[in-house]
N, C-alpha and C positions, 0 to 999 in steps of 0.2 A: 709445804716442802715442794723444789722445785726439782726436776730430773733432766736427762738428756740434754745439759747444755752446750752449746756449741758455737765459736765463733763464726759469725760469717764474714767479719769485715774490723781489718784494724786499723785506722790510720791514724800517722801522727802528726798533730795539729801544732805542736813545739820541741824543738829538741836542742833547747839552748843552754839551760845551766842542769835541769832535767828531764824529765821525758815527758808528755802531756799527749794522751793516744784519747782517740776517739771510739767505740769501740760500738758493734754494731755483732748481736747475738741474741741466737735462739732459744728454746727451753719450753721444756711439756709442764704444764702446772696440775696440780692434785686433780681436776677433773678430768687430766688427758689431753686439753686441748693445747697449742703450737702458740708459743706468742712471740714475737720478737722485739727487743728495745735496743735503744742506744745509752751509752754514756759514757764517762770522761772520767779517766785511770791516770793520776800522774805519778810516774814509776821514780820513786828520788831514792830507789837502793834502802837496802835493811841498814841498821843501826843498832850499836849495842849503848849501854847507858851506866854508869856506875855508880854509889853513892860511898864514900871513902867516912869511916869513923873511928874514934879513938875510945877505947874504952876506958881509958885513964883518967885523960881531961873532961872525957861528955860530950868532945865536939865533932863533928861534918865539913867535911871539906866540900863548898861549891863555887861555880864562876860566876862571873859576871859580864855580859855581852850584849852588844847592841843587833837586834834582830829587826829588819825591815819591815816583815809584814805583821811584828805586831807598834810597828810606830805607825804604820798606816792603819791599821783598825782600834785606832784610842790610845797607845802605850805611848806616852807624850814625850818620854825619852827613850823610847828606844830601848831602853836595857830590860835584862833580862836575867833572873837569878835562878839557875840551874844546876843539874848535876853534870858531870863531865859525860859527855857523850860523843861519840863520832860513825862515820859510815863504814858498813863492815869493807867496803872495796873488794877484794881479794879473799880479802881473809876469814876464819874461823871467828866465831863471836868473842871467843876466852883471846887470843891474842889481839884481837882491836883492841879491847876493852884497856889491856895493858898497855898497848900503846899509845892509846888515847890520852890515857891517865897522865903517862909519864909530859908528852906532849903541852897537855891542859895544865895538871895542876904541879909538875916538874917532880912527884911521886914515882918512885920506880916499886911498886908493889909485883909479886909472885904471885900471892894465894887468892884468888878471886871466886864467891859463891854465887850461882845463876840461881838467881828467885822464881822469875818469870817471865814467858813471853807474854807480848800481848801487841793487836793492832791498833794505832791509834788513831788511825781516822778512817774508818774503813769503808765509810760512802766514798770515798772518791782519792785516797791513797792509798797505796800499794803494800807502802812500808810495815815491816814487823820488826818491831825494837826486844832486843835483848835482855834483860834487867840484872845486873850485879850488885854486891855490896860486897865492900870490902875494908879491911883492919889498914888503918895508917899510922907510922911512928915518927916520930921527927927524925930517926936514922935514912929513914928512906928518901927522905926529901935532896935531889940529886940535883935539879938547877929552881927558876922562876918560874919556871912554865909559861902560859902565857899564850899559847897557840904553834901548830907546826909553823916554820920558820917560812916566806914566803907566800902566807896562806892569807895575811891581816885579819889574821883573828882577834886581834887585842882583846884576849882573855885578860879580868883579873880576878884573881885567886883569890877567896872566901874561907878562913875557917871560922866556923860560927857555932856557939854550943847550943847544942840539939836541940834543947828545950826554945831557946829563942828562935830553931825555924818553927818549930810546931806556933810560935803568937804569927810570927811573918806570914804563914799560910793563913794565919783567921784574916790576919788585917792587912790583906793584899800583899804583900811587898812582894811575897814566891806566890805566881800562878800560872811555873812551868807545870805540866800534866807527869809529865815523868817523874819530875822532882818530887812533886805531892804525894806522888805513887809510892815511892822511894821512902821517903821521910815516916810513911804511915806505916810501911813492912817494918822499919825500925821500933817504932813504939808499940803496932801490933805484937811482935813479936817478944818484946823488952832487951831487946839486943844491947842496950846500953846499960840497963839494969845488972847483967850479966858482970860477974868477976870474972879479971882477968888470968887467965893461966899464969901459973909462975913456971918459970924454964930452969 
């Protein structure tokens, strides 16, 4: 356990699509004594993440996107099969999430449950993602979605029955961290198992 920490020094080494600080701080360690290190915080804003399901059909709605730096570390195309997720900017975690959704996968859903937080890379990113799950019905589906308009997100829309992402997580094809997260609170929980209310 570490106590008294304290910055002495921030600076920021990039500030182009996110923030990349250097950072240079104190701290008493368990035998009392002063040590001081540097290192490298790149600040890319909180995020909330959602995993949309039907309890009718069985199925999960996710996208499909092309992410750069996993085409540069081996992902040979580029894409990337995910839950819809976006940056809180402004906002509370429960309205990103919604507006993400509607955004991404052209869903206008209400009722959205928060499972958990959690950091996902917390050697050297900032970030704390949001985690939701939430009921989707073919009424609610209000355009393509597809990505905010101006953004080149070329989002495309995924519904896929549940059981088929739990083989896609054994045999690669989903190895978003979120999504796996996501997909696993599903089964842990039996959320699909579950009957549906009658209204």
């Amino acid at each position: 356990m570490i106590k008294n920490i304290q910055i002495l020094e921030d600076k920021i080494l990039s500030d182009n699509w996110y923030v990349l600080h250097k950072i240079k701080f104190e701290y008493t360690s368990k035998d009392g004594l002063k040590h001081i290190q540097e290192r490298e915080s790149y600040d890319r804003g909180n995020r909330a993440v959602i995993l949309l399901y039907n309890l009718e059909s069985k199925t999960i709605i996710l996208t499909s996107q092309f992410r750069m730096p996993t085409f540069v570390n081996g992902n040979e195309s580029g894409m990337m099969i995910e839950a819809c997720a976006g940056l809180l900017d402004e906002d509370q975690p429960d309205d990103c999430i919604r507006r993400e959704t509607e955004e991404e996968t052209g869903y206008k859903i209400q009722d959205v449950k928060k499972v958990y937080e959690a950091y996902m890379s917390p050697g050297s990113v900032t970030e704390k993602l949001y985690f939701y799950i939430g009921e989707y019905s073919k009424s609610m589906k209000i355009s393509d979605g597809g990505g905010a308009e101006g953004e080149d997100e070329n989002i495309e829309v995924l519904e896929i029955p549940f059981e088929q992402s739990l083989d896609m997580i054994e045999n690669g094809e989903i190895k978003d961290a979120k999504t796996i997260m996501l997909v696993q609170y599903l089964r842990l929980k039996n959320i699909l198992k579950k009957k549906k209310k009658k209204r």
